[in-house]
DRENKOL-445127 format. One record per residue (C-alpha): x, y, z. Coordinates in steps of 0.2 Angstrom, whole numbers, plus 5000, padded with zeros to 4 digits. Example, Ala and Ser with C-alpha at 12.3 -4.5 7.8 and 13.67 -1.06 7.14 Angstrom:
{pt {5062; 4978; 5039}},
{pt {5068; 4995; 5036}},
This chain:
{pt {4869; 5851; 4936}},
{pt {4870; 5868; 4925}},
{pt {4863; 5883; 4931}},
{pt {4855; 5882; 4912}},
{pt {4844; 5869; 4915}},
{pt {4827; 5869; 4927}},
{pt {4829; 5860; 4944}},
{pt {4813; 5852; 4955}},
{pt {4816; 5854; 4973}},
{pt {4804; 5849; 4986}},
{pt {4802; 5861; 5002}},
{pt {4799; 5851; 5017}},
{pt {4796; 5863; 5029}},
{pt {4787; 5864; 5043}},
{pt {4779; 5875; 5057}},
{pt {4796; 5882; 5061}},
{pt {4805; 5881; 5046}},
{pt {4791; 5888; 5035}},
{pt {4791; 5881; 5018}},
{pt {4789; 5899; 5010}},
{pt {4804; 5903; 5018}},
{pt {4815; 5890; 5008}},
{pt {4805; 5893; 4993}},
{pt {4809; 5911; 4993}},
{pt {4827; 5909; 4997}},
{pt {4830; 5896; 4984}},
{pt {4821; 5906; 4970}},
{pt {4834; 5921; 4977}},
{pt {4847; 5908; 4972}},
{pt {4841; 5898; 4960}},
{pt {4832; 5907; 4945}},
{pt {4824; 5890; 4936}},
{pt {4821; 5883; 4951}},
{pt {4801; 5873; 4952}},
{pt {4800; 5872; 4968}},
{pt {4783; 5858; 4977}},
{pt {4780; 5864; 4995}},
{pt {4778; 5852; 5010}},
{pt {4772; 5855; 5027}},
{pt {4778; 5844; 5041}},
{pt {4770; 5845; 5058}},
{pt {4785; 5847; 5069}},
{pt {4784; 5854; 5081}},
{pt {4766; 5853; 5084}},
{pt {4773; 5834; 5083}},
{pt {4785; 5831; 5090}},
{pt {4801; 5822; 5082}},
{pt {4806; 5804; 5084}},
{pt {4815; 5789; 5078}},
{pt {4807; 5784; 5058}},
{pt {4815; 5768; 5053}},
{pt {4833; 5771; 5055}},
{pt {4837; 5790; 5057}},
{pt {4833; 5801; 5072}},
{pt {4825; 5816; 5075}},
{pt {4813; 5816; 5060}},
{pt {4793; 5819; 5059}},
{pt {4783; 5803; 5054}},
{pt {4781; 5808; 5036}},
{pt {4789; 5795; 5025}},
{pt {4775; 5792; 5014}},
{pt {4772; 5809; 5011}},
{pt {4792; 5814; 5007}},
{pt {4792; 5798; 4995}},
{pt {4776; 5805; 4986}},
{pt {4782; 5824; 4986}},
{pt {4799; 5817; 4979}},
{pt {4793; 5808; 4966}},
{pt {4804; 5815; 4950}},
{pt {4812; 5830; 4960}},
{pt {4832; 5832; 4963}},
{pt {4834; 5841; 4975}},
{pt {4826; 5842; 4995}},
{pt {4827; 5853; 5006}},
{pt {4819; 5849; 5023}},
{pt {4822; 5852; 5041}},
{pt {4814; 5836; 5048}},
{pt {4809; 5828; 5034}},
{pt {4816; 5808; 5036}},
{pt {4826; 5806; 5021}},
{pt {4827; 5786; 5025}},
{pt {4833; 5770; 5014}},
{pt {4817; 5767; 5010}},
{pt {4814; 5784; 5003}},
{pt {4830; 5785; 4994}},
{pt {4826; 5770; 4987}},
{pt {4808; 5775; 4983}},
{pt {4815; 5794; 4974}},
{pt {4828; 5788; 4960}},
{pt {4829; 5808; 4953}},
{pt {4834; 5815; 4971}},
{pt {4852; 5819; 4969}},
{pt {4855; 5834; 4983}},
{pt {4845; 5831; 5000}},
{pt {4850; 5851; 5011}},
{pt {4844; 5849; 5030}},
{pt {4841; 5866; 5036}},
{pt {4850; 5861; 5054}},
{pt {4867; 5859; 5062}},
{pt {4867; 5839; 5060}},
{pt {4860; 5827; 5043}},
{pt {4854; 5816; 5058}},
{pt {4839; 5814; 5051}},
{pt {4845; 5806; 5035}},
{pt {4853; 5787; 5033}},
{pt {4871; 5794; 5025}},
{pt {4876; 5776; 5020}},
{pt {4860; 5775; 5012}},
{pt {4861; 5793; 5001}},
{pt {4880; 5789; 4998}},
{pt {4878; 5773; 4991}},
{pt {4864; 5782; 4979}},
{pt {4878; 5796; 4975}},
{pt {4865; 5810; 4985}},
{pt {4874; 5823; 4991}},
{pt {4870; 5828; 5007}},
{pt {4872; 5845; 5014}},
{pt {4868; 5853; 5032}},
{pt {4867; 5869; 5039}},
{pt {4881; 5874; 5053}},
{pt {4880; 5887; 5064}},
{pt {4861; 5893; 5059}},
{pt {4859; 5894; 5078}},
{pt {4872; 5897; 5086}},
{pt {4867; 5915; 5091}},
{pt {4849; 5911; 5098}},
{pt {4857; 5895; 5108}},
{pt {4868; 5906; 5116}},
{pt {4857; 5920; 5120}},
{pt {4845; 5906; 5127}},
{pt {4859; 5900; 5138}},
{pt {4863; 5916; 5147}},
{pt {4842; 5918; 5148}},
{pt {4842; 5902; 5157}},
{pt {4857; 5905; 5171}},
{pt {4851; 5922; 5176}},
{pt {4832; 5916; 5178}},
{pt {4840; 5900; 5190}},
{pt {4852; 5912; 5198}},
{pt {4840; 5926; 5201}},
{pt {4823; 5913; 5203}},
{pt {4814; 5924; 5190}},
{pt {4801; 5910; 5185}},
{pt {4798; 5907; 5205}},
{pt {4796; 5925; 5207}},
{pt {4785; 5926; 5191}},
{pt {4772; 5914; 5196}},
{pt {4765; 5915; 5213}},
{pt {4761; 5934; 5206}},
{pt {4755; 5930; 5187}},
{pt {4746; 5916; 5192}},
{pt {4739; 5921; 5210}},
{pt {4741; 5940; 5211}},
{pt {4751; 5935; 5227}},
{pt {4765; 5946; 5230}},
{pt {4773; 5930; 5242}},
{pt {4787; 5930; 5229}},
{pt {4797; 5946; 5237}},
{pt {4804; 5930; 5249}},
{pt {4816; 5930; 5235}},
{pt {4824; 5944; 5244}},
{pt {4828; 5940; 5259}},
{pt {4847; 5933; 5263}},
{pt {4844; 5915; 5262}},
{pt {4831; 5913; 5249}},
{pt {4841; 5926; 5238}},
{pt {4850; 5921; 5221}},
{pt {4868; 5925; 5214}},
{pt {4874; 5936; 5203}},
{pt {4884; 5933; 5187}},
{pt {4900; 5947; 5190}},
{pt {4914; 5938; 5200}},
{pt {4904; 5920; 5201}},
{pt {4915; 5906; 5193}},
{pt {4904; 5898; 5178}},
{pt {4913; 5883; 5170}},
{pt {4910; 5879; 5150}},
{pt {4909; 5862; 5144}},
{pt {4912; 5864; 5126}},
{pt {4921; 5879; 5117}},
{pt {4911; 5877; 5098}},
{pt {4898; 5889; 5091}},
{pt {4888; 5892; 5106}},
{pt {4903; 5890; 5120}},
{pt {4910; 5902; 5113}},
{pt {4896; 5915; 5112}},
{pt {4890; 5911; 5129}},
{pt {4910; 5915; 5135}},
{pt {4910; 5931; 5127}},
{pt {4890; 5935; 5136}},
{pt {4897; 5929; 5153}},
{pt {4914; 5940; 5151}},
{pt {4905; 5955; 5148}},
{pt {4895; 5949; 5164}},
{pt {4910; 5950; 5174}},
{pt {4909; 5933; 5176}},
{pt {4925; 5923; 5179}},
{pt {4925; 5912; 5166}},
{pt {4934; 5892; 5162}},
{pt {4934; 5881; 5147}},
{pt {4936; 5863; 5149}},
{pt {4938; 5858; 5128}},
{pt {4951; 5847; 5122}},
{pt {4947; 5848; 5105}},
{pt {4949; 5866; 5105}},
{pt {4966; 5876; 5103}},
{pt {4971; 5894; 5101}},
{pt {4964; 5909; 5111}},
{pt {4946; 5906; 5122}},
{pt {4937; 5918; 5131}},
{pt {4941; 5915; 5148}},
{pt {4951; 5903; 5160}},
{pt {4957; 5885; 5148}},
{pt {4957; 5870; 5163}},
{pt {4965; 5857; 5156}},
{pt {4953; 5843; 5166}},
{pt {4933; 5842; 5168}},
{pt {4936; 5837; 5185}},
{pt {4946; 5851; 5187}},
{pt {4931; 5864; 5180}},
{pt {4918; 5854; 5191}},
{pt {4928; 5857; 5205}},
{pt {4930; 5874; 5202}},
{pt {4912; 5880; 5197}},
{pt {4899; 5886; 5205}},
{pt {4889; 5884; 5189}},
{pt {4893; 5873; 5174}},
{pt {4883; 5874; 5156}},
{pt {4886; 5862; 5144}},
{pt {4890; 5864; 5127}},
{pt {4897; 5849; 5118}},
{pt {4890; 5839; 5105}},
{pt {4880; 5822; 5108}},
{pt {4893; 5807; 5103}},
{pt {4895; 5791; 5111}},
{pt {4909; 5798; 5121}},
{pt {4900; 5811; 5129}},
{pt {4882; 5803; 5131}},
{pt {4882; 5801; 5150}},
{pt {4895; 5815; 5152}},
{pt {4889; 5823; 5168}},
{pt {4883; 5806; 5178}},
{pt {4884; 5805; 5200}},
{pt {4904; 5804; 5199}},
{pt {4904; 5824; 5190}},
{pt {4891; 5830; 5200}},
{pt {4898; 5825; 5217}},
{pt {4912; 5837; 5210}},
{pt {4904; 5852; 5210}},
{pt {4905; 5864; 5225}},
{pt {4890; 5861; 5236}},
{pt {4873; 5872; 5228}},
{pt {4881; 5872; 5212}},
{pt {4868; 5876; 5199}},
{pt {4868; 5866; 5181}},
{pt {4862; 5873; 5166}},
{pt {4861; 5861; 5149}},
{pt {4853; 5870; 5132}},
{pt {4862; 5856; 5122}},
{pt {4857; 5839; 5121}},
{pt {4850; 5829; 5137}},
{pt {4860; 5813; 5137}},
{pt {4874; 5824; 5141}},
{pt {4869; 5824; 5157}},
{pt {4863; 5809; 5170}},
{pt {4843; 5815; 5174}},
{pt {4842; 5802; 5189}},
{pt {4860; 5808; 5196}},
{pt {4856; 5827; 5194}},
{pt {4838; 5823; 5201}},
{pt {4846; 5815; 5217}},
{pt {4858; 5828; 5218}},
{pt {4843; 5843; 5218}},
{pt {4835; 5834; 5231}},
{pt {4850; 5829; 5242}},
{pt {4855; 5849; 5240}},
{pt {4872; 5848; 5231}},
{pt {4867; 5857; 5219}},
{pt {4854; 5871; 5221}},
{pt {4845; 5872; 5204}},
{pt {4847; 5866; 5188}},
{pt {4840; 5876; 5170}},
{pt {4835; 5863; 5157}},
{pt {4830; 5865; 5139}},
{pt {4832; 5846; 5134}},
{pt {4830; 5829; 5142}},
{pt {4836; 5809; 5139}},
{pt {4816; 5809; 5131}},
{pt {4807; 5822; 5123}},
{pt {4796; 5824; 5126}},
{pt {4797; 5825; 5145}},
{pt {4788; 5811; 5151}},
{pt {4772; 5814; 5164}},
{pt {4780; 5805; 5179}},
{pt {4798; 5814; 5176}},
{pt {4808; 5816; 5190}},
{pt {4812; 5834; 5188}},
{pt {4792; 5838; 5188}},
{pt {4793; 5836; 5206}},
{pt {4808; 5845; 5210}},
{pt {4796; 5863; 5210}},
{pt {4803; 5879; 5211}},
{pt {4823; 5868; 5210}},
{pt {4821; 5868; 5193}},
{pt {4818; 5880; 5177}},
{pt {4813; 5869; 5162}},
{pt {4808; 5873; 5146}},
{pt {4801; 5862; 5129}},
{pt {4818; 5861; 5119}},
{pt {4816; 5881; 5113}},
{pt {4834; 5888; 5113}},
{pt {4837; 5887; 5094}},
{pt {4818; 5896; 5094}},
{pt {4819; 5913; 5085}},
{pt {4813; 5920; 5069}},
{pt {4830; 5925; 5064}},
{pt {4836; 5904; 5066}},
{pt {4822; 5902; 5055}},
{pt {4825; 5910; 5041}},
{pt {4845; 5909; 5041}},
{pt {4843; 5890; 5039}},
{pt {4831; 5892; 5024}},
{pt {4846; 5906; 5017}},
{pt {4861; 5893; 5020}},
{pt {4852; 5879; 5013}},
{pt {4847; 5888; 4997}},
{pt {4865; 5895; 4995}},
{pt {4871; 5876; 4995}},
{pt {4857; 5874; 4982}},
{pt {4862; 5886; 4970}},
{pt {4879; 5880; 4972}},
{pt {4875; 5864; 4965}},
{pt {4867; 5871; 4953}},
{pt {4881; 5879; 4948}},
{pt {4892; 5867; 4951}},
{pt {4903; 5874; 4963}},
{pt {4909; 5865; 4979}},
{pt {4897; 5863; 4991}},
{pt {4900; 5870; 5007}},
{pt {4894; 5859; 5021}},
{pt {4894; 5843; 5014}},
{pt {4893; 5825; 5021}},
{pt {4890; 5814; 5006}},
């Protein structure tokens, strides 16, 4: 492509990633650019499995209809499957406006010769910020304190002060990281500033961390009084935190996981709250999503602080994906190497 020449793009946005936001940053970028606007539903819908990719809204159809003559596409959840590709001759760049294509069959896009490009790091800030909201409200039982008054006008939550029923605080308690990327490392930095006596358990990490480097998990597990997970979701670390890793722990730990959910066992961490070796747990994801009705963790009350898969949720996430994405588009357009290429 030349930056001469005019270049279709479809927008497939969504509620989150609006698709005036990638509009407006890929006319920034590109100045020929025609750009078809799409709005998918997620996450008024949630996301799911479509055909062979994960994570995507239920909008094959109406991507293949959108596509039709355009080269480039620049979605968030938009599933960019075989039969698409195969549907959409003209697409020659597909940008995903998140951390992982996983929404996209690669195999597919690179048999085709797509390009297909993703947008790292976009939020890495807003996770971490999530985090550190999510540790202090199970530490200091905010939600538990919240809602007997919100809700009832009942003032019953000042229990929260008394010895037994108190929470901890972060400055000396040991907090053990399980991963040291993007977001590990923010929420290091966060906790340090805390006072908090911070670990790392990372193996794919070298150089200088924020904090104590264990060389084990056992070793972190044994040593933290809460752990927060940060790796990414592979095959060897779906199950990562299971009974074995939990029984670990020092008695009342409390486990925070703003990351992906199979991480971590539901059914172990469930028996573990109710047993009471570990005190509380703060949850943003889950094995399913949504969290089915007759979940475990709905019963565990004022144990657990759960929330609907919000920590990448802010304004600013938003419209960084929709910037990163463009800048990839203008640099196929340009011809320049792409930055965050997969294909």
């Amino acid at each position: 492509m030349t930056a001469g020449n005019s270049v279709r793009v479809v927008a497939a946005g969504d509620h989150f990633v609006l698709p005036s936001l990638i509009t407006r940053a890929v006319e920034q970028e590109v100045e020929r650019a025609r750009v078809t606007e799409v709005k998918l539903g997620w996450p008024l819908e949630p996301f799911g499995p479509v055909a062979e990719v994960q994570e995507a809204s239920d909008a094959e159809d109406e991507m293949i209809e959108a596509l039709a003559g355009a080269e480039v596409l620049v979605t968030q959840m938009g599933p960019v499957t075989e039969r698409v590709l195969a549907a959409c001759p003209d697409l020659r760049l597909v940008v995903v406006c998140r951390g992982g294509p996983v929404n996209v069959n690669l195999d597919a896009a690179k048999q085709r010769d797509v390009r297909v490009c993703f947008a790292p790091g976009r939020n890495a800030a807003a996770t971490a910020e999530f985090t550190v909201g999510m540790m202090l409200a199970a530490l200091r039982r905010i939600p538990q304190a919240h809602d007997p008054l919100a809700r009832q006008g009942s003032w019953e939550g000042a229990t929260y002060y008394t010895y037994e029923q108190s929470g901890l605080e972060l400055e000396d308690l040991p907090v053990g990281l399980v991963g040291y990327g993007a977001v590990g490392s923010r929420v290091a930095r966060v906790l340090c500033a805390f006072g908090a006596r911070v670990m790392v358990y990372d193996p794919y990490v070298h150089g200088e961390i924020h904090g104590l480097r264990v060389t084990s998990l056992d070793e972190l597990l044994g040593r933290s009084q809460v752990i927060t997970l940060h790796a990414r979701l592979t095959p060897e670390t779906r199950g990562l935190i299971g009974a074995r890793e939990l029984g670990l722990l020092p008695s009342g730990a409390v486990v925070v996981n703003v990351a992906r959910g199979p991480l971590l066992d539901e059914g172990a961490l469930c028996d573990a709250l109710e047993s009471g070796r570990v005190s509380a747990a703060a949850l943003d994801t889950y094995e399913r999503e949504p969290l089915p009705a007759d979940s475990r963790l709905l019963g565990l009350g004022d144990r657990v602080v759960l929330t609907p898969h919000l920590g990448g949720a802010s304004r600013a996430v938003a419209q960084k994906a929709a910037r990163i994405a463009a800048e990839e588009v203008g640099r196929w357009v340009r011809g320049e190497p792409l930055a965050h290429c997969l294909t």
